[in-house]
Each structure stands twice: as structure tokens, then as C-alpha cells.
C-alpha positions in Angstrom: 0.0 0.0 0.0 1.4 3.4 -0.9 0.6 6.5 1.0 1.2 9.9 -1.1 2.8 12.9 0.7 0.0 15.3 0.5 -2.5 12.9 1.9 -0.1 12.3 4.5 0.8 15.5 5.1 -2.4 17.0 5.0 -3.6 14.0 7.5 -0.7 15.3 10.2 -2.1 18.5 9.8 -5.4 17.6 11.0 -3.6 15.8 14.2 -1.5 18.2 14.7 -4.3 20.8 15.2 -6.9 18.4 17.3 -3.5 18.0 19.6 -3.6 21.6 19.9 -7.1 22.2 20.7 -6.7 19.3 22.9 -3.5 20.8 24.9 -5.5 24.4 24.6 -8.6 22.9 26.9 -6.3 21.4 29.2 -4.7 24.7 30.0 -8.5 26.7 29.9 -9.7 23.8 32.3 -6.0 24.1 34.6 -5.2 27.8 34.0 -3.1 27.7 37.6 -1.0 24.8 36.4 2.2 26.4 35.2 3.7 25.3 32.4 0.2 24.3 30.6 -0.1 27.2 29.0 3.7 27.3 27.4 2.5 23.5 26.1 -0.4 25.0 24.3 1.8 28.1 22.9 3.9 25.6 21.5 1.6 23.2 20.3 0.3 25.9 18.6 3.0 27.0 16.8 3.9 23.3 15.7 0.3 23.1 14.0 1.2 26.3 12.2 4.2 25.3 10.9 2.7 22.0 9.8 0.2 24.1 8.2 2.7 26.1 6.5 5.0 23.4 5.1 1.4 21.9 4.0 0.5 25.0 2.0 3.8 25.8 0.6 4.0 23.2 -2.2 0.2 24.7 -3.2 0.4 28.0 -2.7 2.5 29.7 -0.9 6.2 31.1 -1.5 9.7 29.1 -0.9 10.5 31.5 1.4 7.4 30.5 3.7 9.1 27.0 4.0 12.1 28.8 6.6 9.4 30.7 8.3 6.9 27.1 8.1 10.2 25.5 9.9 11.0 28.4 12.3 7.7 28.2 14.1 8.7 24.2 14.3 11.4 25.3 16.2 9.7 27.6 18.0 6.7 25.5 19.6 9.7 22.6 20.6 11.3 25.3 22.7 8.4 26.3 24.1 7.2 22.9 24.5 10.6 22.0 26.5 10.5 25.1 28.3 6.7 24.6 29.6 8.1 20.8 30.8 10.5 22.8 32.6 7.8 25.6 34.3 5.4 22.7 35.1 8.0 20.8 37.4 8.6 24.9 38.8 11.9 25.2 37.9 13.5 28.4 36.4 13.3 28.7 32.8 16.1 27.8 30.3 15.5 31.3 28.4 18.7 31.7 26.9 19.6 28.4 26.1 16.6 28.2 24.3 17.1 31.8 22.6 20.4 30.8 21.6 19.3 27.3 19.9 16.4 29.4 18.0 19.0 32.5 17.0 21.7 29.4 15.4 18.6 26.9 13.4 17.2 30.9 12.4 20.5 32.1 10.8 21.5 28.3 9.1 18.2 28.1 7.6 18.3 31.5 6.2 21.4 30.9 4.6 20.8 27.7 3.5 17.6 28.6 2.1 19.2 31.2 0.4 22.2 28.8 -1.2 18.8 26.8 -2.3 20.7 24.2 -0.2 17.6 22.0 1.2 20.0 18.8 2.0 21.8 21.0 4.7 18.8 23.2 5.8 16.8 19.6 6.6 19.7 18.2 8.4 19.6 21.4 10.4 16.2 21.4 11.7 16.5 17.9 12.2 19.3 18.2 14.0 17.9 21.3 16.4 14.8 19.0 16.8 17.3 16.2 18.1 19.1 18.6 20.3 15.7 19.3 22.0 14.3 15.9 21.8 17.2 15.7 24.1 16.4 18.5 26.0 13.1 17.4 26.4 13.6 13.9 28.0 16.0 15.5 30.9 13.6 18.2 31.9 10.9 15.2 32.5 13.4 12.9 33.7 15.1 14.9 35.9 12.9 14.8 39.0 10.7 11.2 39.2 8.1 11.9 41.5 6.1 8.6 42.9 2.7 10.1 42.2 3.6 10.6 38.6 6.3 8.2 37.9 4.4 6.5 35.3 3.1 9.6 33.5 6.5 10.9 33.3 8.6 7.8 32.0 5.7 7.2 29.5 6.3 11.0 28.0 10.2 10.7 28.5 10.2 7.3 26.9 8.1 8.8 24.1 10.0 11.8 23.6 13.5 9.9 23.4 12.2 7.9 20.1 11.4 11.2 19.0 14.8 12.1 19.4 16.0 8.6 17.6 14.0 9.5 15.1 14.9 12.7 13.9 18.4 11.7 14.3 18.3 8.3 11.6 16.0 10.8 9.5 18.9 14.0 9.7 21.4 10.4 9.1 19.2 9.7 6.2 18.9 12.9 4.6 22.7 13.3 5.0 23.3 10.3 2.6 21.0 11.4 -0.5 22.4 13.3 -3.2 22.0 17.4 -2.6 19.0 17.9 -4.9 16.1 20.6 -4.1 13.6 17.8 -2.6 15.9 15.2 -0.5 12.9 13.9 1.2 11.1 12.9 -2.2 13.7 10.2 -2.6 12.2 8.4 0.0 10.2 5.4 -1.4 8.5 5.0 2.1 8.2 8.5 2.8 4.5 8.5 3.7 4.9 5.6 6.1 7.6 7.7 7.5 6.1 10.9 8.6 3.4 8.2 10.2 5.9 8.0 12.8 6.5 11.1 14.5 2.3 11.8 14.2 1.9 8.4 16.0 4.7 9.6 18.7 2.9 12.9 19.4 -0.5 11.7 19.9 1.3 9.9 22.4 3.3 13.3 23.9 -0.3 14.0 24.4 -2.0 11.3 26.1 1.0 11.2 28.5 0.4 15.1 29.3 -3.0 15.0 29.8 -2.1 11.5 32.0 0.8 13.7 33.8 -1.8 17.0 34.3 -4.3 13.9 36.0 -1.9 12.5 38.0 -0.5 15.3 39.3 -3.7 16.9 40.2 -4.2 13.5 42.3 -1.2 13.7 44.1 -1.6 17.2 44.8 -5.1 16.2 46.3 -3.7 13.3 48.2 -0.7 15.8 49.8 -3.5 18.5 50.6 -5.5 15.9 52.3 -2.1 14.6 54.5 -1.3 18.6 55.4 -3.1 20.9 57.4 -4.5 23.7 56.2 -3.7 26.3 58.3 0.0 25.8 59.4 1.1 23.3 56.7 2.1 20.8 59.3 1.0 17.3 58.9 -2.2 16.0 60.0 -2.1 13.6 63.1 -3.3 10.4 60.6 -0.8 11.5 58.2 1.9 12.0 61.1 1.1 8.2 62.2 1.6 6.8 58.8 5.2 8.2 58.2 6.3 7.3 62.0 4.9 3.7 61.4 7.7 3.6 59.0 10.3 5.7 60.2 10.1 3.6 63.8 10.8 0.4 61.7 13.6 2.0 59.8 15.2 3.3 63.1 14.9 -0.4 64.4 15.4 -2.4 61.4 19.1 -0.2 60.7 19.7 0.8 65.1 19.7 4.1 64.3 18.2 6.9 66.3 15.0 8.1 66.4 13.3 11.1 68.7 10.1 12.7 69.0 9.9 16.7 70.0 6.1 17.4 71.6 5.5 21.0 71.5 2.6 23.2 73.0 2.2 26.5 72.6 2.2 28.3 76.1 -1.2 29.9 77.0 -2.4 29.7 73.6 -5.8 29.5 74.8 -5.6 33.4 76.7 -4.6 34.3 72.8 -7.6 33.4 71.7 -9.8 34.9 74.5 -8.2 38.3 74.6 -7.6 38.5 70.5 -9.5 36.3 69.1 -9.0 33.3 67.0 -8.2 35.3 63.9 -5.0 36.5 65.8 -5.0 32.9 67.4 -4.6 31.7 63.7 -2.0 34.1 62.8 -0.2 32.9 65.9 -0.2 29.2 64.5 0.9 29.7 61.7 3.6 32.1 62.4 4.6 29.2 65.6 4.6 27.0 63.2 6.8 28.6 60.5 9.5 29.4 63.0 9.7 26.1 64.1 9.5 24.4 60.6 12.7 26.6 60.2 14.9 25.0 62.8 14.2 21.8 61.3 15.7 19.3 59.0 14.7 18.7 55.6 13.9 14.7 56.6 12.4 15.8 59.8 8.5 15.1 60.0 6.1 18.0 61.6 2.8 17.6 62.6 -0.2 19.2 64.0 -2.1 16.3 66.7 -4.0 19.4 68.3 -5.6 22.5 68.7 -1.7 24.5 69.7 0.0 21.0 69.8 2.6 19.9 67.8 5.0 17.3 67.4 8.4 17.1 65.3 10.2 13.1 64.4 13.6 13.3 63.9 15.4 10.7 62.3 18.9 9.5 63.0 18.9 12.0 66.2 19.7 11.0 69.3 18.6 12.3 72.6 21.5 15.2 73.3 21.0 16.2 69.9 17.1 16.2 69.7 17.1 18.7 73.1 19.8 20.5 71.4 17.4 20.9 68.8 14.3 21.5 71.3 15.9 24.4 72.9 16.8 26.1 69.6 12.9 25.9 68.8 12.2 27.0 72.4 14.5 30.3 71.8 13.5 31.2 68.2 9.9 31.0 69.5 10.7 33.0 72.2 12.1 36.1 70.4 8.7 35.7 68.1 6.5 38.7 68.9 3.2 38.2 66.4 2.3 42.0 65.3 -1.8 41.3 64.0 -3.4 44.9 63.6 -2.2 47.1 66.4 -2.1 44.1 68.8 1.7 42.4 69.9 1.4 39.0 71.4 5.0 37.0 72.4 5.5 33.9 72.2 6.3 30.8 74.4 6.8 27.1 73.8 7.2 24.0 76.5 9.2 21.0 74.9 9.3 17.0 75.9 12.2 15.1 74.5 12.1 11.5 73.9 14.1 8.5 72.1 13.1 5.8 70.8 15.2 3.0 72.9 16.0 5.0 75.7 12.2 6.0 76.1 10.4 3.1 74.4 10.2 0.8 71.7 7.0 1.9 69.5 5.6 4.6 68.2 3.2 4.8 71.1 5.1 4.4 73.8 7.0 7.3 72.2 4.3 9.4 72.5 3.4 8.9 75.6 7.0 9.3 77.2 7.6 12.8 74.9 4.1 14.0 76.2 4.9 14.0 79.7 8.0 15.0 79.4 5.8 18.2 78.1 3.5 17.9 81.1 6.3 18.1 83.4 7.8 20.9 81.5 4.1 23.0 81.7 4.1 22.0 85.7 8.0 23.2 86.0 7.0 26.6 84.5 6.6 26.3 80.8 8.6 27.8 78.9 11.2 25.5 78.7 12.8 21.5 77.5 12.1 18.7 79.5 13.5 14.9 78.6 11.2 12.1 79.1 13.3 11.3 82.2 12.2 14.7 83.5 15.9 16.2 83.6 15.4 20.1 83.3 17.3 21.2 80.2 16.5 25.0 80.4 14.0 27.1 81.7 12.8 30.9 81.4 14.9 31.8 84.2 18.4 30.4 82.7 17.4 33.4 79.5 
């Protein structure tokens, strides 16, 4: 069976645009995910210069066949760069400027030495380059909650890459006439190739939009929504696992309890607006002294916990007590009202204090008891040894 190039050609054309309007919705429906709307500029410009190259044998001037390639070029770097903007990283402008500026001026010139060997292998080889480009920025980062979505797009935009490079490899070999590409005896079934491989850049982008929406759902629900911390199911889960690493391995493991000191006379003389303020900014102060493995939850209304892995006991109420003072030189300005700040602390470790996760809890919790009964305001280990108190300030 032999497929003609304008029937092929006119058929990518049609995909092409329904993968825009496709890629177009998604960013209308998900205007706050970045990156979407890059993916749609570039889509764009892709079915344009598919349109272009389309028209140019009918109708349209040689010299729309660089401009037909340059908006090729075009929607791949702004394709790669909305991959990039959708993780939130910074975007490659000037790598990408630089690519576009080099394919712009060879095609120009080759275009203009009616060279069309050379001016192929360019493009080809630019849409390599970011073929390349491509599969890092969605490779880079694996996330669990995507994983799948992303090595189904990186996958997919690798034999892109392959492809474009045996085509460039191709075109390099045929004799430099005007029309390379029309030496092809299979050319039709060629260009089936790269329309099959986007249709599938597609599905995994709308799959990658879906999944990450899930797993943005599934972190909201674990976090709460006023401080950020985790929630006290949440909390459980991760120290379920981290107690069975700290066994399984014998390394440390200790759990901070914190409680905010007379939260509730906050609340009563301000108001729980200022009460909320005074969470949150509690909470980011503490979040600040903490590691980036470290695990911080929310189990009450002004109680808090923090799990630190591979910390023993002098260094978790070295820890505590940097908390304790960072919270004390807090002073929460809401409106014209000043409220300072004051946290008690119970240290325990797992070993030294108990054996589960429970028994854990229950040791670091009276350590805080004890410290509230001392005079709050201060660090207290599960074996009740004062670590600091208001008075040693």
C-alpha cells in the first residue's frame, strides 16, 4: 500500500491541530498549572508550521518554508520550556534563545544557497538537540505520584529524538537535490511516525496533568491547612515507617512534643483570627529549625510534634531548645495588637524511652506535662531532667 505525501501530510495536519485544541482545553480547564499554558503556545506554533510546510507546495512562496520550519522550532522550545515551568523550575530562556537565533540564521542561509539537504539536516538536528532536552527536563525529577506519566512522556519523547536523528542520518546520505525527502520510497509511512509519537506526547500530558492533580489532592488531604504541618493520621503513617527504619538499621530516632504556652488566653483576649495568625507564624519558626527529613505535625488544637530521624537524645534537646528560643524572640504584630511567644518542649528517644511509636508518644508527652508544671517555657527529657527554663534566658 502506498501512502502519497499530501495525503499524509495533509492528514498530520489535521492531528497536529486536534493536539492543539486538545493541549488548549487542558490549559483553559487548569489555567493555575504552570507550564500548561507554554505547552499549548507551542503546540500551537507546531500546528502552524505544519500548516505552512502543508500549504507551501500549493500556494504559498519558498520563502514560507524557513518561516513554516522556524515556528517548528519555535513551539519545541516552548514545549521544552513549559516541561520545565510545570515541574517549577526556572526557565532555560537563553539556552533556548540561543538554539532558535543558530537553526534561524543556518536556515536563512541555507535557504538562500537553495541548499535544502543542509537546511533539513539542520532542523532535524535542532529537533534532536531538543528531543534531548526534552527527556531531561521530564526525567530529571521522578516523583512517585507521577512516575508513570512521566517515563511514558520521556520514553516517548526519546524515540522522537532517535527518530529525527536516523531521518537527519538519512537525509545526510541522498544526493543534494532541491527535494531530498522525495527520494524516499517509504516517505509517507515515514512521517506516520513522528504523528503516532505525538499523539502519544499528548495522552502522557493530559495522564501527567491527572496524575498530578491527584497527588496534589492526596498531599493536601495529609497537610493541614492552616500551618502546613501534617495532619495527626498522616503523622502516624510516616512514623509507622520511620520507627521500623530506626529499628530495622539501630539508628536513632526522637520525637519533639510541642505546646504553645497559654495559647488558649490568645484566643480569648484576641480572638481566633490573631489565634490563627499565631499558629501559623509558631509553626513557621519552628519548621525553620528543622531538618529537611524531619517530620512536623499538627495532633491538636496548639499541639505539635516534630520526628527526627537519626537523632539521638543530646541532639534532639539541642534541637528543642533552639525551637524553644526562636519562639521566644517571636512577637506576632496582627493589627495594632503584639502577642510574644512561648513554647514548652518533651524530648524522647526511641530506645532510651520506648520501643514503639506509642510508647513514644506517651514518654515525649509527659516529658511536656512536666515541663508546663515546672513553669513552661522551657525543654524537658522524658526522664524529666530540666534542660532550660525561662529563668536560665
Amino acid at each position: 500500500m502506498h501512502l502519497d505525501t499530501p495525503t499524509v501530510s495533509f492528514i498530520t495536519v489535521l492531528v497536529t491541530c486536534l493536539e492543539t485544541g486538545i493541549l488548549v482545553a487542558l490549559w483553559l480547564i487548569h489555567r493555575g498549572m504552570r507550564g500548561l499554558s507554554l505547552w499549548a503556545a507551542g503546540a500551537t506554533a507546531i500546528s502552524i508550521g505544519m500548516l505552512g510546510i502543508y500549504l507551501r507546495s500549493a500556494m504559498l512562496p519558498s520563502s514560507a518554508q524557513v518561516v513554516a520550519n522556524l515556528f517548528l522550532l519555535g513551539g519545541f522550545i516552548l514545549t521544552w520550556w513549559g516541561i520545565e515551568a510545570f515541574f517549577g523550575r526556572r526557565l532555560p530562556y537563553r539556552l533556548g534563545t540561543a538554539i532558535f537565533v543558530v537553526t534561524a540564521i543556518a536556515l536563512i542561509y541555507f535557504s538562500a544557497e537553495n541548499n535544502s539537504r543542509l537546511r533539513i539536516v539542520t532542523l532535524l538536528g535542532s529537533f534532536v538537540l531538543l528531543s534531548v532536552l526534552r527527556v531531561h527536563s521530564m526525567l530529571r525529577e521522578v516523583k512517585p505520584g507521577t512516575r508513570f506519566s512521566q517515563i511514558l512522556s520521556g520514553i516517548t519523547l526519546g524515540i522522537q529524538a532517535l527518530f529525527y536523528l536516523v531521518l537527519a542520518a538519512v537525509v545526510w546520505s541522498l544526493p543534494a537535490v532541491e527535494r531530498p525527502l522525495a527520494q524516499l520510497p517509504i516517505l509517507g509511512w515515514v512521517f506516520l511516525i513522528p504523528m503516532l509519537l505525538s499523539i502519544t506526547v499528548v495522552f502522557g500530558a493530559i495522564l501527567l496533568v491527572n496524575q498530578t492533580i491527584a497527588a496534589r489532592l492526596q498531599e493536601a488531604a495529609r497537610r493541614d491547612a492552616l500551618t502546613d504541618a501534617l495532619t495527626r493520621r498522616a503523622l502516624d503513617e510516616a512514623a509507622e515507617i520511620e520507627v521500623a527504619r530506626s529499628n530495622r538499621h539501630r539508628t536513632p530516632l526522637s520525637l519533639l512534643m510541642l505546646d504553645i504556652d497559654h495559647f488558649k488566653l490568645v484566643n480569648d483576649q484576641y480572638g481566633h483570627p490573631i489565634g490563627d495568625a499565631v499558629l501559623r507564624r509558631f509553626a513557621t519558626a519552628t519548621q525553620a529549625c528543622l531538618r529537611r527529613e524531619d517530620l512536623f505535625g499538627r495532633v491538636g488544637g496548639e499541639e505539635f510534634c516534630a520526628l527526627l530521624p537519626n537523632t539521638p537524645a543530646a541532639g534532639a534537646a539541642l534541637l528543642a531548645e533552639r525551637i524553644r528560643k526562636a519562639v521566644a524572640d517571636l512577637v506576632v504584630e496582627v493589627d495594632d495588637h503584639r502577642v510574644p511567644l512561648m513554647v514548652s518542649i518533651g524530648v524522647a528517644t526511641l530506645g532510651e524511652h520506648g520501643k514503639a511509636w506509642q510508647d513514644l508518644v506517651r514518654q515525649a508527652d509527659a516529658a511536656l506535662y512536666a515541663a508546663k508544671r515546672a513553669g513552661r517555657n522551657r525543654v524537658i527529657m522524658a526522664d524529666a531532667i530540666p534542660l532550660s527554663a525561662a529563668a536560665a534566658d
